[in-house]
TILUMBA-965938 format. One record per residue (C-alpha): residue in one letter; x, y, z. Coordinates in steps of 0.02 Angstrom, whole numbers, plus 32768, in hexadecimal, padded with zeros to 4 digits. Layout:
BEGIN
AXYZ ...
This chain:
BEGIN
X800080008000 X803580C27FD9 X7FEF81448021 X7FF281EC7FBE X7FD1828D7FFD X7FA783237F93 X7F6A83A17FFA X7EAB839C8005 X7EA282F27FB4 X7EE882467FEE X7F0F81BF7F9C X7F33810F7FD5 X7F6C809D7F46 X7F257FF27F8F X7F777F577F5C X7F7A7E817F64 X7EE97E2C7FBF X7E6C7E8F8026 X7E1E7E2080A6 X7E077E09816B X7ECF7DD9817C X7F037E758122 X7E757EDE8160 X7EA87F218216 X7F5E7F5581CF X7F077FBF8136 X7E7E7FF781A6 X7EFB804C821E X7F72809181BE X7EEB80E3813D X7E95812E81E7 X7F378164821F X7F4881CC8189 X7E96821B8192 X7EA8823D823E X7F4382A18208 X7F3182FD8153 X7E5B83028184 X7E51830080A9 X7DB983428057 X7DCE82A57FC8 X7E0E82068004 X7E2D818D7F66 X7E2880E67F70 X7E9780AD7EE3 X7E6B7FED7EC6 X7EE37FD37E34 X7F577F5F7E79 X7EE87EFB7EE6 X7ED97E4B7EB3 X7E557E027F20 X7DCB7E547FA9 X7D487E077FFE X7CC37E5B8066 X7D517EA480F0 X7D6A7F27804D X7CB27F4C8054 X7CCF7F75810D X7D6B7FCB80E9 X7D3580388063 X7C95806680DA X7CE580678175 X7D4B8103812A X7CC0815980DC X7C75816D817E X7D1D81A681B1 X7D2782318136 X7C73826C8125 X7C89829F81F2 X7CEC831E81C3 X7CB1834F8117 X7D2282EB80AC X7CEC82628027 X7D1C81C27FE3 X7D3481917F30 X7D7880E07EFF X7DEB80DD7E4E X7E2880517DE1 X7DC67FBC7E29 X7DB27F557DAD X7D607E8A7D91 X7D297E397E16 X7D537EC07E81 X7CE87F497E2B X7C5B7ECE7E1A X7C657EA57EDC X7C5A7F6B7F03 X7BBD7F7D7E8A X7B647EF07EE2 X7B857F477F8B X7B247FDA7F3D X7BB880407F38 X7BDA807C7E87 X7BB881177E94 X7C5D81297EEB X7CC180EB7E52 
C-alpha cells in the first residue's frame, strides 16, 4: 500500500488481497492518515488489488463514515473485475 498526499486530496494506492487477515493493518494505517491530513477527497485506488472479499466492503464504508464526519468524501478508482462487480452489488457504484 502507498499512501499519497496532495493537499486536500488523499490517495491510498491499495494493493494484493483485501480480506479479514489484511484488514486491521490497512484499516489503521488509512485512519491514521485521516486522522492526520483530515482530506476533503480520500481515493481509494483499487488498481493493484488482486482479491477482496466483504472486509473491503467494510473497509471502503468504514472510511466513508470516517470522512463524511468531518466533511470529506470518498471516491474508489481503478477497481476493476470481480472487484468492481463486488462494489456494485454492495450498492456502492456511485462511488466509482
Amino acid at each position: 500500500m502507498e499512501i499519497i498526499n496532495s493537499g486536500e486530496r488523499l490517495t491510498v494506492m491499495l494493493s494484493g488481497e483485501i480480506d479479514h487477515h489484511s484488514l486491521m493493518s490497512l484499516r489503521g494505517t488509512i485512519d491514521a492518515q485521516i486522522e492526520q491530513h483530515t482530506p476533503r477527497l480520500l481515493a481509494l485506488d483499487f488498481s493493484g488489488v488482486s482479491f477482496m472479499d466483504s472486509s473491503g466492503i467494510g473497509l471502503i464504508l468504514g472510511r466513508k463514515r470516517i470522512a463524511e464526519g468531518y466533511g470529506g468524501q470518498v471516491i474508489i478508482k481503478n477497481a476493476s473485475g470481480y472487484v468492481e462487480k463486488l462494489i456494485k452489488l454492495a450498492g456502492l457504484a456511485p462511488m466509482l
